[in-house]
C-alpha positions as CSV (number, residue, x, y, z in Angstrom):
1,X,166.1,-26.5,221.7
2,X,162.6,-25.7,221.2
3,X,159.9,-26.5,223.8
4,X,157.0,-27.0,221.6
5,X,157.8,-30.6,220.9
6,X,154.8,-32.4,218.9
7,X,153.7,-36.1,220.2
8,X,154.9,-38.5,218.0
9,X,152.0,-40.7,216.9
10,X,151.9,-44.0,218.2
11,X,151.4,-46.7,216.3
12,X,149.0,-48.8,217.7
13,X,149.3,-52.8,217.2
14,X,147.1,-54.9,215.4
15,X,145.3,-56.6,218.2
16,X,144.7,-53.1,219.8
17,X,142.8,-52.0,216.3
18,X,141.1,-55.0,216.1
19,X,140.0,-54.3,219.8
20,X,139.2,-50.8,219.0
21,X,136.6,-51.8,216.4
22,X,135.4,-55.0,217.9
23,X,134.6,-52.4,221.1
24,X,133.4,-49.6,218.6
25,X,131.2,-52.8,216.4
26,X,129.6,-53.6,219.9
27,X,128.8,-49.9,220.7
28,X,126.6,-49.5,217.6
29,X,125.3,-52.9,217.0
30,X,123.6,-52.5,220.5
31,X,122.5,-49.0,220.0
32,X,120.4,-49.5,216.7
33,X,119.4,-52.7,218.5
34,X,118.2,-51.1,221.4
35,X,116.7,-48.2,219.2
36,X,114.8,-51.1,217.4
37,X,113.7,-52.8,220.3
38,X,112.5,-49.3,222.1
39,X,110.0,-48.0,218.5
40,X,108.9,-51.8,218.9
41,X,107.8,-51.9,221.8
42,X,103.5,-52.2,222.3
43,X,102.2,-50.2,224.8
44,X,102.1,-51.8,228.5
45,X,99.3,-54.2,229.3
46,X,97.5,-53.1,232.8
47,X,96.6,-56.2,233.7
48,X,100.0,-57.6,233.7
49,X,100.5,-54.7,236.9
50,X,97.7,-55.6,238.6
51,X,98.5,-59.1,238.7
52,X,101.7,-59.3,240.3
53,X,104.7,-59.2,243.2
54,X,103.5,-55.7,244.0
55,X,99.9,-57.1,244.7
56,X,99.7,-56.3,248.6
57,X,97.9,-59.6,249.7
58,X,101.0,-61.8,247.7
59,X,103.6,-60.0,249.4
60,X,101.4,-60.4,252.7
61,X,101.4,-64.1,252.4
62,X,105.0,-64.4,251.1
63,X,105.9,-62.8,254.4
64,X,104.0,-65.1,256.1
65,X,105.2,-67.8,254.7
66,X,108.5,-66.9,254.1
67,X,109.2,-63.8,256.1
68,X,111.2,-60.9,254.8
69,X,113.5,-62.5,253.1
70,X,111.1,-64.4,250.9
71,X,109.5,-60.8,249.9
72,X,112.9,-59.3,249.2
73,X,114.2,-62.4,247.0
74,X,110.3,-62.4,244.4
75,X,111.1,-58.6,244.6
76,X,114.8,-59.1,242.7
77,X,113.1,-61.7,240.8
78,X,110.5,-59.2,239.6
79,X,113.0,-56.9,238.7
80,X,115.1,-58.9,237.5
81,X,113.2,-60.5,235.0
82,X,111.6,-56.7,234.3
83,X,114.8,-55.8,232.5
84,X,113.9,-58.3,229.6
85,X,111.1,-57.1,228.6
86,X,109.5,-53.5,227.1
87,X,111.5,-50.6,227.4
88,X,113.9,-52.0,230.4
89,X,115.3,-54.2,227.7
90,X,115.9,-51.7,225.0
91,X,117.9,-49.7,228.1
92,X,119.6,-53.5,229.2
93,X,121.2,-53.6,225.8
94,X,122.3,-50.0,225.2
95,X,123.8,-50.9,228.7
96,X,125.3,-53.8,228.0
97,X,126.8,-52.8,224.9
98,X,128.3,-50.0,226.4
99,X,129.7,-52.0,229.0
100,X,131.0,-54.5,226.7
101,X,132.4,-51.4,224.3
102,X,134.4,-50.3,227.0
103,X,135.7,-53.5,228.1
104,X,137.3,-53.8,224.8
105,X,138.4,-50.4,224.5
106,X,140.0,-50.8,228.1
107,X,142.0,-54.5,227.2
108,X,143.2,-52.6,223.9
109,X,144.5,-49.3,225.8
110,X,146.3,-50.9,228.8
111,X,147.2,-54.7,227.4
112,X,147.5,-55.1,224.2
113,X,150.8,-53.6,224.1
114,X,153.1,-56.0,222.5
């Protein structure tokens, strides 16, 4: 007997290929997208940064108004809605089509064994 014993291959099913390049389909769809979107983008507008939730007197009377919570809750907002816009979302997408890559790659390792 001989201890060098080579894997056998494993065949994979074909939900697990079809899940292998869905998941590999997502991964570069999103990153030429998100490529696209990033060389798109126009440079940022300064006014749109002066005029906003980080403005000092806002978040002055949101807190008197609302108190803290009111300031933390239009801070989430802000960011929040930051990520669709500009450069955040050319990094949202590349994110989420990782994240979605690897979801499929995940189902097809561990349950698409028939």
């Amino acid at each position: 007997m001989n201890g060098n014993h080579a894997p056998q291959p494993t065949s994979r099913s074909p939900l697990q290929k079809r899940l292998y390049f869905t998941g590999a389909a997502i991964l570069i769809i999103a990153l030429i997208a998100a490529a696209l979107i990033y060389l798109s983008v126009p440079p940022p507008d300064s006014a749109v940064a002066m005029y906003g939730a980080v403005d000092p007197r806002y978040q002055i009377e949101l807190q008197q108004i609302g108190g803290n919570a009111a300031v933390l809750m239009a801070q989430l907002h802000q960011w929040f809605d930051s990520l669709w816009h500009g450069v955040r979302l050319a990094y949202t997408v590349a994110a989420l089509g990782v994240i979605g890559a690897g979801a499929c790659f995940f189902v097809g390792h561990f349950f698409a064994d028939e």
